[in-house]
GULO-555438 format. One record per residue (C-alpha): x, y, z. Coordinates in steps of 0.25 Angstrom, whole numbers, plus 5000, padded with zeros to 4 digits. Each point is the difference from the previous one (the first is absolute). Example, Ala and Ser with C-alpha at 12.3 -4.5 7.8 and 13.67 -1.06 7.14 Angstrom:
2
<node u="5049" v="4982" w="5031"/>
<node u="5006" v="5014" w="4998"/>
***
This chain:
276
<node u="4699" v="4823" w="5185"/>
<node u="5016" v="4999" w="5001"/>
<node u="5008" v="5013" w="4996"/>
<node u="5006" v="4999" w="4986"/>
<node u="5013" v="5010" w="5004"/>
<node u="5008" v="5007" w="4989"/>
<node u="5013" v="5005" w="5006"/>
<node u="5007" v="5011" w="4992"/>
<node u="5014" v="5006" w="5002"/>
<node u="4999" v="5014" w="4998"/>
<node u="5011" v="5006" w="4992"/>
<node u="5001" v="4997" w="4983"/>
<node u="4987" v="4988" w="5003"/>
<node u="4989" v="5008" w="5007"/>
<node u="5004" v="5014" w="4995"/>
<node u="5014" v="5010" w="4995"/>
<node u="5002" v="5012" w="5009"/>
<node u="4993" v="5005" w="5012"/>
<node u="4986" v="4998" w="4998"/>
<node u="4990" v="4990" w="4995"/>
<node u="4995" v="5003" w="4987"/>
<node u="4984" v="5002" w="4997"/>
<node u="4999" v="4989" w="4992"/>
<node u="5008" v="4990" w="5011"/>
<node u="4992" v="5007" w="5013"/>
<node u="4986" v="4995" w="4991"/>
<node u="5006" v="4987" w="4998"/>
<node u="5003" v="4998" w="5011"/>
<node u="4983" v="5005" w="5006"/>
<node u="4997" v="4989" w="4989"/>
<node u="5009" v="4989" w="5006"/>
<node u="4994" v="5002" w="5014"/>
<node u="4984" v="5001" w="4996"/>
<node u="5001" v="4988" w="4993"/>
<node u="5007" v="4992" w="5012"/>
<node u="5014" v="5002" w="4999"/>
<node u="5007" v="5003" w="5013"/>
<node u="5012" v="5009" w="4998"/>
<node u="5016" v="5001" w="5006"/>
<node u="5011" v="5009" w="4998"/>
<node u="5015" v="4995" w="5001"/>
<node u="5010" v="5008" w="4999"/>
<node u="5013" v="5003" w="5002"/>
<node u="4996" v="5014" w="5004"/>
<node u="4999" v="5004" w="5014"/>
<node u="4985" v="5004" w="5005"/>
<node u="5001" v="5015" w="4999"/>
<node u="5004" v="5000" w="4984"/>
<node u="4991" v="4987" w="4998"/>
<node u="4987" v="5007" w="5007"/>
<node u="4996" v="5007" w="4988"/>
<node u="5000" v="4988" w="4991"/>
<node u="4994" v="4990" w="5010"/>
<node u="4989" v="5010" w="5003"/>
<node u="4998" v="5002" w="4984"/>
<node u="4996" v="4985" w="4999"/>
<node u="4990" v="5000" w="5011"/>
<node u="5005" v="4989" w="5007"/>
<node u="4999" v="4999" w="5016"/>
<node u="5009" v="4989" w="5002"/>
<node u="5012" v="5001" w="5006"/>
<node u="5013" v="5003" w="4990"/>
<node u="5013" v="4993" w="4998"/>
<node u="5012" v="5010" w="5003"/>
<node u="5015" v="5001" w="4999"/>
<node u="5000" v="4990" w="4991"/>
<node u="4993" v="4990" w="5009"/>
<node u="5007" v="5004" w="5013"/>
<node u="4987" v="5006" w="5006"/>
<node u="4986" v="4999" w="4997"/>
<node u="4991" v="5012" w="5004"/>
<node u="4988" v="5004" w="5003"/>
<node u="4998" v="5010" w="4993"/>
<node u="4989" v="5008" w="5006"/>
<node u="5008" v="5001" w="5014"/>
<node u="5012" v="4999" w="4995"/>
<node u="5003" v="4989" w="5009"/>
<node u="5010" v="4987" w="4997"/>
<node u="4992" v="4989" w="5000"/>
<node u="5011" v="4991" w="4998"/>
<node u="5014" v="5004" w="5000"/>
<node u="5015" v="4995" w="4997"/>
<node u="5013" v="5008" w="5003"/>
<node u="5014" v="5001" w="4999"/>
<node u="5011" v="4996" w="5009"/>
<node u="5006" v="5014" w="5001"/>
<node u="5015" v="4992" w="5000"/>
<node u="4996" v="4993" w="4988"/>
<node u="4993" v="5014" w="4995"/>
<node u="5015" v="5009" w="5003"/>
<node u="5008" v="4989" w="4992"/>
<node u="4992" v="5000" w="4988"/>
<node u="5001" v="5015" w="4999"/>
<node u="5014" v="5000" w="5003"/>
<node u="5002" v="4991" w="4989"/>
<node u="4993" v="5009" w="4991"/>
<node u="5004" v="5013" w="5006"/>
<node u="5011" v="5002" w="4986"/>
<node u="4993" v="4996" w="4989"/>
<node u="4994" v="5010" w="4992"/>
<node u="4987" v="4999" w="5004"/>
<node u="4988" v="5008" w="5007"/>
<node u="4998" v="4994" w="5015"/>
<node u="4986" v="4997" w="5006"/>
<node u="5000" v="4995" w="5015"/>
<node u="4987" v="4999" w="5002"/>
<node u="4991" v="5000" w="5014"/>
<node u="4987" v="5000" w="5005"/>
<node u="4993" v="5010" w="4990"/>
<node u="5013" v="5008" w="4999"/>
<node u="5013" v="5000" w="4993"/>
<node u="5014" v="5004" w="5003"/>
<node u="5010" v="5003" w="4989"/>
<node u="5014" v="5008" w="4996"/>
<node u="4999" v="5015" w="4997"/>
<node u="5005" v="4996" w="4985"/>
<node u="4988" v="4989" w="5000"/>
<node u="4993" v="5013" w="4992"/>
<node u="4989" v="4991" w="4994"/>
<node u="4997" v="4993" w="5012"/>
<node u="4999" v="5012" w="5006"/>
<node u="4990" v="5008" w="4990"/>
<node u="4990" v="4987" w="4999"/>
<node u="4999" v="4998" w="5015"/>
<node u="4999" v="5015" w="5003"/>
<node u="4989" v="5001" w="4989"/>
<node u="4992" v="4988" w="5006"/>
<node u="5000" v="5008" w="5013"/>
<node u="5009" v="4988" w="5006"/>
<node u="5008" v="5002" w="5011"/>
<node u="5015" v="5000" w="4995"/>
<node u="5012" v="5002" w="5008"/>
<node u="5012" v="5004" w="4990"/>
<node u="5011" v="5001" w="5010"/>
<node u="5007" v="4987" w="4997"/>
<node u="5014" v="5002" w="4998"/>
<node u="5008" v="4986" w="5003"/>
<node u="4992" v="4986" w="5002"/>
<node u="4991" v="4999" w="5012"/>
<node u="4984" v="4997" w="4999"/>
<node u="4989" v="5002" w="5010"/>
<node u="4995" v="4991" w="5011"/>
<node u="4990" v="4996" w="4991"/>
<node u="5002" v="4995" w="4984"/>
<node u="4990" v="4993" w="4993"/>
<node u="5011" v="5000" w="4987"/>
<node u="5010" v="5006" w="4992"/>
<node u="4998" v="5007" w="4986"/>
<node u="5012" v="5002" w="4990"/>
<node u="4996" v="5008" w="4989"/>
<node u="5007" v="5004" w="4987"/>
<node u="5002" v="4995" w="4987"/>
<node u="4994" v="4989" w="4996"/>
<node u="5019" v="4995" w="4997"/>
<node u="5003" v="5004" w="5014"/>
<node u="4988" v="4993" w="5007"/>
<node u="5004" v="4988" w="4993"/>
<node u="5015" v="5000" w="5004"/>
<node u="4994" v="5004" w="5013"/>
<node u="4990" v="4987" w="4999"/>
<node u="5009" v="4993" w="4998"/>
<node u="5010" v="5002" w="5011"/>
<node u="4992" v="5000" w="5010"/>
<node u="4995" v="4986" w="4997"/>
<node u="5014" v="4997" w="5002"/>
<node u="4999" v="5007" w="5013"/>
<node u="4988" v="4995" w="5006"/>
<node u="4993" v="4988" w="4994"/>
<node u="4993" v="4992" w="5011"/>
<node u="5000" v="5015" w="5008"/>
<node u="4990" v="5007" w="4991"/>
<node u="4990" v="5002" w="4991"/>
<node u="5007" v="5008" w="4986"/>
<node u="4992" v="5002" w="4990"/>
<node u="4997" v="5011" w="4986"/>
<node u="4987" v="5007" w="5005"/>
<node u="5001" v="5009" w="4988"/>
<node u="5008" v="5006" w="4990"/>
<node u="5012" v="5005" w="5008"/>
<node u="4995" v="4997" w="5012"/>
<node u="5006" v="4987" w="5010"/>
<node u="4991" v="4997" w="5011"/>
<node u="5007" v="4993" w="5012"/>
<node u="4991" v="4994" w="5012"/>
<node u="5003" v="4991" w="5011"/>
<node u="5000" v="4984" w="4994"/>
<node u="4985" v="4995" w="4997"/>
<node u="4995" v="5012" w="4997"/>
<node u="4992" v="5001" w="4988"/>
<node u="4986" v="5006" w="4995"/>
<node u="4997" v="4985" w="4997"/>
<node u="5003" v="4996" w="5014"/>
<node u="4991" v="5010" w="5005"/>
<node u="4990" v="4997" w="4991"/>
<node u="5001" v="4985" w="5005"/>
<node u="4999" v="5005" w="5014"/>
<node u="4988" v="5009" w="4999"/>
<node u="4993" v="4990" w="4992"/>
<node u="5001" v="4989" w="5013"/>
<node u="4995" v="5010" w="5008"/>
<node u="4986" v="5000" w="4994"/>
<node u="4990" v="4989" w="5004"/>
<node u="4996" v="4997" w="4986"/>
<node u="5011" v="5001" w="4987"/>
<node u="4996" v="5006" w="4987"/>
<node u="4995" v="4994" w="4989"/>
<node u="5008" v="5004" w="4992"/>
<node u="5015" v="5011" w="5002"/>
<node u="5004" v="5008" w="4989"/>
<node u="5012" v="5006" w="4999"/>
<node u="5006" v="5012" w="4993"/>
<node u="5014" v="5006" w="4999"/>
<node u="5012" v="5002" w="4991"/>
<node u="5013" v="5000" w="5006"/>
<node u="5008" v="4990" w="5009"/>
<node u="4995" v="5004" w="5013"/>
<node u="4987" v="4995" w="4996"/>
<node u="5003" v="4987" w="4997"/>
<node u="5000" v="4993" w="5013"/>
<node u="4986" v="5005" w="5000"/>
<node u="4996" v="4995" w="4984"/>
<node u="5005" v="4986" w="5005"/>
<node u="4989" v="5000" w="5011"/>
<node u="4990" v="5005" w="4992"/>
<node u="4990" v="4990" w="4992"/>
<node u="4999" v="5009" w="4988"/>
<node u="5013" v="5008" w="4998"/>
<node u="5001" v="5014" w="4991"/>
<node u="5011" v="5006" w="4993"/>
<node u="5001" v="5014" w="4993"/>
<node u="5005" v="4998" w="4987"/>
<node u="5012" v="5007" w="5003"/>
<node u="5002" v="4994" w="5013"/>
<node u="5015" v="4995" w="5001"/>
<node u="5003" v="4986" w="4993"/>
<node u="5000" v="4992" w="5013"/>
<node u="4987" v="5005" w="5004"/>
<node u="4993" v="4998" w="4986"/>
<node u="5006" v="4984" w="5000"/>
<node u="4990" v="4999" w="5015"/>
<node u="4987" v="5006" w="4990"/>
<node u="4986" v="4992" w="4999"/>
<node u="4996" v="5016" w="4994"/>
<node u="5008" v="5009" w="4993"/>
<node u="4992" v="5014" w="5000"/>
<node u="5004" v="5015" w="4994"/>
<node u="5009" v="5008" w="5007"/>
<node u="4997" v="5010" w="5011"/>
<node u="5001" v="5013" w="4990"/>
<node u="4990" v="4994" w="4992"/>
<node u="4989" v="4997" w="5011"/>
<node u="5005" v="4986" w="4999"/>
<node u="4991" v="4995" w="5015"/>
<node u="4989" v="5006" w="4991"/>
<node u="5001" v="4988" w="4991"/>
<node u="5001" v="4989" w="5014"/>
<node u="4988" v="5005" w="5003"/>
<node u="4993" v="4998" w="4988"/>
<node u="5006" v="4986" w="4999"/>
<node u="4998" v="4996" w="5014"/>
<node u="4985" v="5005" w="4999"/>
<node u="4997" v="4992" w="4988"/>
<node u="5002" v="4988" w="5009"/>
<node u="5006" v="4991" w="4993"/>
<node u="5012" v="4997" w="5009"/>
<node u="5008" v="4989" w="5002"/>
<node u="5015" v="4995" w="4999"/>
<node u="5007" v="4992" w="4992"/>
<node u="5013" v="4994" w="5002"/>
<node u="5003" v="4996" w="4987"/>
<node u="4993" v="5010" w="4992"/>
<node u="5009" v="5015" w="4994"/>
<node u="4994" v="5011" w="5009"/>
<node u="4988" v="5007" w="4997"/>
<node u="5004" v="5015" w="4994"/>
<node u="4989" v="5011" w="5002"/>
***
């Protein structure tokens, strides 16, 4: 029997917070004993994502760093792998560097960040991540998978916009959140991860569903064959919706689940999306 493969984004689609909810993590069991495979893709790196991917009991590999690696998740091991030219890496943070707004630089499994960088800080020393808060002007480590800017949600968007000016045809600049700016190296997206993993198998899946809500994941809604939204996803992200569900605070992959369980699936084109 081909795999019929849901792949969820973790943060405001699969859950809010740091944890699975009950009512997601049974979900989720009733998803996979009635023959749904599950995949996590996130922009998280695999130590903060570990406890949502295990609360879904999928033993696939995940999608990480926003499509930039995907893991195993049981060795901890990069099946697949895409990093950034440090030169590229040092001018995208110099360009930064001013604006008024929290600096990620981010390796393999560890961070490196500014002494003021203070929520930075608190949430990688919180997940037990290795975080190096020494920076004091712009260099990055041998190894950079991407560049975070975090702030709010007006400085990221003047931010956004000039490096787009800066760097179009260099990188990969894109909202992964509210007040976070994700920048990879160019090609980099959870859907073209998705696209590579997928030809790596020796039979495709009967079906890909896709769930997320913010512009990161929208790469990875377009490959999809069924493609869910949160209800209060951003605009651009509701206009790629074959499904519109409940948001995350109010168990909203509860409801795909349901719907996708009933087995009456199917898109179309021409039709308003389906709200659950």
């Amino acid at each position: 029997m081909r795999m019929k493969l849901l792949v969820t984004d973790i943060d405001e689609t699969l859950s809010r917070g740091e944890q699975l909810t009950p009512g997601v993590i049974s979900a989720c069991e009733r998803l996979r004993g009635n023959g749904w495979t599950i995949m996590v893709a996130s922009g998280r790196i695999l130590a903060t994502a570990l406890p949502h991917i295990r609360g879904t009991g999928t033993d696939l590999p995940a999608i990480l760093y926003d499509g930039g690696r995907i893991m195993d998740t049981s060795t901890g091991r990069a099946v697949s792998e895409t990093s950034m030219d440090p030169a590229l890496a040092l001018e995208i943070v110099q360009a930064g560097w001013e604006h008024p707004v929290e600096l990620q630089i981010i390796g393999d499994e560890r961070a490196v960040c500014r002494s003021a960088d203070a929520v930075t800080r608190g949430f990688f020393a919180e997940a037990g991540v290795p975080v190096d808060s020494s920076l004091e002007s712009p260099s990055v480590p041998q190894e950079v998978f991407r560049v975070i800017f975090h702030g709010i949600p007006g400085s990221i968007r003047s931010l956004e916009r000039d490096l787009k000016s800066r760097f179009a045809g260099r990188a990969e600049i894109v909202q992964a959140g509210e007040g976070f700016l994700d920048v990879l190296p160019l090609g980099v997206s959870k859907g073209a991860a998705l696209r590579g993993w997928l030809a790596t198998l020796p039979e495709l899946p009967e079906i890909v569903v896709a769930a997320g809500d913010h512009h990161n994941d929208m790469e990875m809604l377009k490959e999809a064959d069924i493609a869910v939204v949160p209800e209060d996803a951003a605009d651009e992200v509701l206009a790629l919706s074959d499904v519109i569900m409940p948001s995350a605070d109010k168990d909203g992959f509860v409801f795909l689940a349901d719907w996708l369980l009933k087995g009456d699936i199917h898109r179309d084109e021409t039709a308003s999306p389906v709200v659950l």
